[in-house]
C-alpha positions as CSV (number, residue, x, y, z in Angstrom):
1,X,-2.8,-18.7,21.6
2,X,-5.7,-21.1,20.7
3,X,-9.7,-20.5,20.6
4,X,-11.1,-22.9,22.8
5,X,-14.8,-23.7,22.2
6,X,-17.0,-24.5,25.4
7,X,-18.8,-26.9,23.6
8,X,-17.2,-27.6,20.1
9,X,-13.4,-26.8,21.3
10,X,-12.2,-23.4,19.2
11,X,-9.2,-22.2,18.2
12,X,-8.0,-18.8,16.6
13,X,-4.9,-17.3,15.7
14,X,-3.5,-14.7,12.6
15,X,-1.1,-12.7,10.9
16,X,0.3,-8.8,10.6
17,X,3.5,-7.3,9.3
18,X,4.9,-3.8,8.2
19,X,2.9,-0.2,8.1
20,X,0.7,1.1,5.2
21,X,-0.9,4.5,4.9
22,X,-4.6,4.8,5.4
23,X,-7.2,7.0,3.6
24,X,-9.4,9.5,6.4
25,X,-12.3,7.7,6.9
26,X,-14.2,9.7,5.0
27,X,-12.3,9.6,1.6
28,X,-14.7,9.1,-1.1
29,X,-13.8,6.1,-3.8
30,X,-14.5,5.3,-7.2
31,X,-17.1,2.7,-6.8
32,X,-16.3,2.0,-10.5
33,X,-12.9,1.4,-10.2
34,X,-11.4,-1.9,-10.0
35,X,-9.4,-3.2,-7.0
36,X,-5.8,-3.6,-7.8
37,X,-4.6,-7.1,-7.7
38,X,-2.6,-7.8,-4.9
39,X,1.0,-8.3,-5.6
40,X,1.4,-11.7,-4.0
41,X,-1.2,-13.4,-6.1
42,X,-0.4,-11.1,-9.7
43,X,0.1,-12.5,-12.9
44,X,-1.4,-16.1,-11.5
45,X,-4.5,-16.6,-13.1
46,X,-6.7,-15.3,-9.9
47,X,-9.8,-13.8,-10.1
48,X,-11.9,-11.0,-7.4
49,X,-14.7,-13.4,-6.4
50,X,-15.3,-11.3,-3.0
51,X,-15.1,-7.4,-3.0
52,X,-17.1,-6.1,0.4
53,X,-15.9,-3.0,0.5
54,X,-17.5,-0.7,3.0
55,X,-19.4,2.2,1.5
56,X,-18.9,0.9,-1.6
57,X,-20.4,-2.3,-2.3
58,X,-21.7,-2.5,1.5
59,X,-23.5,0.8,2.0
60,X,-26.2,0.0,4.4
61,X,-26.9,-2.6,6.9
62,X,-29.3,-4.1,5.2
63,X,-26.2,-4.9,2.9
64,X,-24.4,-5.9,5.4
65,X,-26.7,-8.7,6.3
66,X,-27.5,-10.2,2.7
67,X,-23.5,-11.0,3.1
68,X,-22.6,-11.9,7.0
69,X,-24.5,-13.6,9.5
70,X,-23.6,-12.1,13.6
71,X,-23.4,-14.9,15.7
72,X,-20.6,-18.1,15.1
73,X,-21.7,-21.8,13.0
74,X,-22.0,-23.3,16.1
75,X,-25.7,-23.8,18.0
76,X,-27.4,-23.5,15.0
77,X,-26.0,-20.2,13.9
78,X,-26.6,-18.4,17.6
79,X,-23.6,-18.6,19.4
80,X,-22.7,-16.1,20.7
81,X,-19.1,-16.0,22.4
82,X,-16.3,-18.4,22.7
83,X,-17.3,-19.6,26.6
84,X,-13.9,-21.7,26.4
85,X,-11.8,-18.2,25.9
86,X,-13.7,-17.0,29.0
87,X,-14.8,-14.2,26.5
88,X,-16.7,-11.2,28.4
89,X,-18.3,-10.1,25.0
90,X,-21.4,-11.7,24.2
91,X,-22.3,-10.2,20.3
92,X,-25.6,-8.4,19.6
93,X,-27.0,-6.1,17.1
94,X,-27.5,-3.5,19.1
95,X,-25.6,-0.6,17.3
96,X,-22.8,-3.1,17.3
97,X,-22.4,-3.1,13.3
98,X,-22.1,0.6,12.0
99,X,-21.4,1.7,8.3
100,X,-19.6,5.7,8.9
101,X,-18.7,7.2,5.6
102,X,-16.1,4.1,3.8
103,X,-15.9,2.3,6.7
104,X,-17.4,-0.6,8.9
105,X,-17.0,-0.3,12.4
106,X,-17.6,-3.2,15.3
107,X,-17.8,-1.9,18.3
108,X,-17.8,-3.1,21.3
109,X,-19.9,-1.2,24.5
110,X,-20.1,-1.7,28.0
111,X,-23.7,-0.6,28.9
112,X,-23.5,-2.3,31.9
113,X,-20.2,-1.8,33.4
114,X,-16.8,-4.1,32.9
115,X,-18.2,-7.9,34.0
116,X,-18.3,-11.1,32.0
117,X,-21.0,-11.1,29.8
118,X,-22.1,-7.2,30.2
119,X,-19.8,-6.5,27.3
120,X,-21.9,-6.3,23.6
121,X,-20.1,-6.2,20.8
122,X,-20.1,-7.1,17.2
123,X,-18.5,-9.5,14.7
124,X,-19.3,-11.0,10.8
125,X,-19.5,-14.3,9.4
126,X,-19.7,-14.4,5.6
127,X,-22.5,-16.3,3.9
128,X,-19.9,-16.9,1.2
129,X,-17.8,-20.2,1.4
130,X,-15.2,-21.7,-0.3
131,X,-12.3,-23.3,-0.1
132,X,-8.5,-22.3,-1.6
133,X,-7.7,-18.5,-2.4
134,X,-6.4,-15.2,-1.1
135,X,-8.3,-13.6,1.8
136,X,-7.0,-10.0,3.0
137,X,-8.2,-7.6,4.6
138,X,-7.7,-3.8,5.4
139,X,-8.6,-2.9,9.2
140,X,-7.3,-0.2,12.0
141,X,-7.5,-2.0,15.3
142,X,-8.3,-0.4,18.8
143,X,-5.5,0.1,21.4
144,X,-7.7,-0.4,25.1
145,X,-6.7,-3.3,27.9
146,X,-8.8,-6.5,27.2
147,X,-9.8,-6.1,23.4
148,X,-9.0,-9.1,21.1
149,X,-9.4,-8.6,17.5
150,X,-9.6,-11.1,15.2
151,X,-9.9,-12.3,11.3
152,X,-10.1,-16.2,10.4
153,X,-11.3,-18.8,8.2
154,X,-13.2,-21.7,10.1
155,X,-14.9,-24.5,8.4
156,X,-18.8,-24.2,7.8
157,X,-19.6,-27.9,8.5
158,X,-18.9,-26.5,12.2
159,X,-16.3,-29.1,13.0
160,X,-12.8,-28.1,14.6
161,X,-9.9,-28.1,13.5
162,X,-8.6,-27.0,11.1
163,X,-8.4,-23.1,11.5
164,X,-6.5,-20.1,9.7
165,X,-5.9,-17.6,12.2
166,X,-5.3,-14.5,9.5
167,X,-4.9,-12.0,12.2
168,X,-5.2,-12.1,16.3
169,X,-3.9,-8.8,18.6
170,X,-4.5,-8.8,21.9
171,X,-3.6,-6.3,24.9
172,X,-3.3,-7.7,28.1
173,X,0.3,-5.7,29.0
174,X,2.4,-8.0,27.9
175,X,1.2,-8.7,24.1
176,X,-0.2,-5.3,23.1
177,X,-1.0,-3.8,20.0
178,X,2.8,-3.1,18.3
179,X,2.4,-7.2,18.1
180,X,0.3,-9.7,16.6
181,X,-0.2,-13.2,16.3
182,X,-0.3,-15.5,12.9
183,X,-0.9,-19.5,13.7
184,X,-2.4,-21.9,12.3
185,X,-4.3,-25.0,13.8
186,X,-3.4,-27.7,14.2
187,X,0.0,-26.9,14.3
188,X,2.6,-24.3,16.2
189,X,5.1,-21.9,16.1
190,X,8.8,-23.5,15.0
191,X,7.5,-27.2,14.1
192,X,8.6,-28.8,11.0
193,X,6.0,-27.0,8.9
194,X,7.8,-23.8,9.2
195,X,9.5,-22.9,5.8
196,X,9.8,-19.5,6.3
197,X,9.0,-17.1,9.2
198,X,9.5,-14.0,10.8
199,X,7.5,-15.0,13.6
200,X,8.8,-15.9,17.4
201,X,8.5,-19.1,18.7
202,X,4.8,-18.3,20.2
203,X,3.8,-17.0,16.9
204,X,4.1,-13.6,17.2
205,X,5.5,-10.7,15.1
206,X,7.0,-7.2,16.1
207,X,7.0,-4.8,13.3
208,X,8.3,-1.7,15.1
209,X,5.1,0.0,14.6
210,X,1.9,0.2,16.7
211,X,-1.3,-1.1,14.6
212,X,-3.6,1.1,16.7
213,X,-2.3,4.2,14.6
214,X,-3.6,3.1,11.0
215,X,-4.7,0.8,9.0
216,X,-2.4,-1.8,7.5
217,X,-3.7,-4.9,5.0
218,X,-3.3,-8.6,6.0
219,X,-3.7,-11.5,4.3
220,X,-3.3,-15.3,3.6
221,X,-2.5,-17.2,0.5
222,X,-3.9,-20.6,0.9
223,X,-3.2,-23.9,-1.3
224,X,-3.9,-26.6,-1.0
225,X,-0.5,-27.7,0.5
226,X,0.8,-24.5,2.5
227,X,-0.6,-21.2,3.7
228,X,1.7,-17.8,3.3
229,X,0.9,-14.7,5.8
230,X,1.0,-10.9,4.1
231,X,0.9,-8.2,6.4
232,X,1.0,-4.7,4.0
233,X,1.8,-7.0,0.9
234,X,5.5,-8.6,3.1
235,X,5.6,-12.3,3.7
236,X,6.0,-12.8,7.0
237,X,5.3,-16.6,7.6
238,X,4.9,-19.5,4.9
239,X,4.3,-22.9,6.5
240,X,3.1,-26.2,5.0
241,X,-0.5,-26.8,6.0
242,X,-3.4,-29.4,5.1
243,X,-7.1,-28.3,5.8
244,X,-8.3,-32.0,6.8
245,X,-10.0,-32.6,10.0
246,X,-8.4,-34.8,12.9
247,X,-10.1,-37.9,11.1
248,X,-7.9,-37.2,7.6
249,X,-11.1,-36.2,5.7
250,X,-10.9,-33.0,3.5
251,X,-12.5,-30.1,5.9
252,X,-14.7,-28.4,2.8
253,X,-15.5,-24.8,2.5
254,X,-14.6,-22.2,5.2
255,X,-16.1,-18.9,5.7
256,X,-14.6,-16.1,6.9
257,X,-14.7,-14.4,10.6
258,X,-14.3,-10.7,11.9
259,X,-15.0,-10.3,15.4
260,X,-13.9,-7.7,18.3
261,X,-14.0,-10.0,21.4
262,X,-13.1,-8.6,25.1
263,X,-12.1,-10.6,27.9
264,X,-11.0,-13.8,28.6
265,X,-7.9,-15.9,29.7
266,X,-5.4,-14.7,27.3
267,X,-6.5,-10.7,26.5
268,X,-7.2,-10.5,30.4
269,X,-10.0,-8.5,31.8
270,X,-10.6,-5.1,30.2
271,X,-9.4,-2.5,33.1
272,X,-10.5,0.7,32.2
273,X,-14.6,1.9,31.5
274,X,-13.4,4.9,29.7
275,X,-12.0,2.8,26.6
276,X,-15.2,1.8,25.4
277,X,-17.2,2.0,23.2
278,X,-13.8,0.6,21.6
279,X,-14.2,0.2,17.9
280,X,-12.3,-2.2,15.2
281,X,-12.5,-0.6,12.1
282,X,-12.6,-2.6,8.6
283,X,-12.1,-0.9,5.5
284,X,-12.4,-3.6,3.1
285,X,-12.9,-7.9,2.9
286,X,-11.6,-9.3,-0.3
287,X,-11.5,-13.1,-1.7
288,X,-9.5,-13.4,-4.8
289,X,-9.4,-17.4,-6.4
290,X,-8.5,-19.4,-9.0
């Protein structure tokens, strides 16, 4: 599947893999203690540059916005959907962004009713940039018709390509949430950058699981030559990739994006009022480098 900007051209695409047990909500941690180094990246000289971990080091919204922006790079920071996705969502701050006990939750509502854009709902962009690193992320998605979750790296001069599509789940009846998507752009599924993959030839993986009933942990190692997908710390895609715009020139630093959109040409129109207020819920955002 590919983002498609209305104005700047968008894509968007991620990764996912095998289960992991999640913590209630409410489970108190150690704000002292330090996260544990992920085992892809162990023993190789990285280092925890990034640690937003919700109710922990992001306790209030006023935290929440010394770190993320709500609205895309594009227009000057205010966009505020992806009209080229035919996205229903448009994203506010209108209880959209809610820290409940070790959790952040977007949520999307439909105060309105189910039309294109009467849909609020929330997503982050992170202040931070950089470029190079391992980005992961621990998050239980909803299950309702229409919802597309998402979590990316796009480039913050606001030109596209390149993209690294971390995560994308969609449900539409056909893609649901027991499979995600993990691409990268440019590129696609089963070209010559492929060196190893578990996923199908659109770019999708099938873990025997459904992601809707926990949280599970994925993740991209990117170089400077390649990109490796984690889902729960198991490789499921390494492909050779160069973060260069179309004109050859290095991209620069990306930040990273976590958005619950609705709607639109591939998730399909959400069918079903009593679903929302659907919520994605993020336990943790962490950027380890070099």
């Amino acid at each position: 599947m590919s983002r498609l900007l209305a104005a700047v051209l968008l894509a968007a695409i991620a990764i996912v893999g095998p289960a992991a047990a999640a913590p209630p909500t409410g489970l108190q941690k150690d704000p002292h203690e330090a996260p544990p180094v992920p085992p892809a990246i162990a023993g190789q000289g990285y280092k925890l540059v990034k640690n937003w971990d919700f109710g922990v080091t992001v306790k209030t919204l006023d935290d929440l916005h010394r770190e993320f922006y709500t609205r895309f790079v594009y227009e000057n920071g205010r966009l505020d959907h992806l009209a080229g996705n035919g996205e229903w969502e448009r994203y506010r701050d209108a209880d959209n962004h809610r820290i409940a006990g070790n959790v952040l939750e977007l949520i999307a509502r439909a105060p309105r009713g189910l039309s294109e854009g009467a849909i609020e709902s929330g997503m982050l962009r992170s202040k931070w940039t950089g470029e190079y690193g391992y980005f992961e992320c621990r998050m239980k998605v909803p299950r309702g018709r229409g919802l597309w979750p998402a979590f990316w790296l796009n480039p913050e001069d606001a030109q596209w390509p390149p993209e690294i599509d971390i995560l994308e789940i969609v449900n539409n009846g056909r893609d649901t949430t027991r499979n995600s998507f993990h691409n990268l752009h440019p590129g696609r599924p089963g070209d010559a950058s492929d060196i190893a993959t578990k996923l199908d030839r659109w770019g999708s993986y099938r873990p025997n699981f459904d992601y809707a009933d926990g949280f599970h942990t994925f993740a991209v190692k990117w170089t400077q030559d390649r990109v490796i997908h984690y889902v729960d710390n198991v490789e499921i895609a390494e492909r050779r990739f160069v973060w260069r715009h179309e004109s050859g020139r290095d991209a620069g630093p990306a930040h990273v994006l976590l958005n619950l959109a609705v709607g639109g040409k591939w998730p399909e129109p959400p069918t079903d009022l009593a679903e929302f207020p659907a919520v994605l819920q993020v336990d943790f955002v962490r950027i380890w480098q070099k």
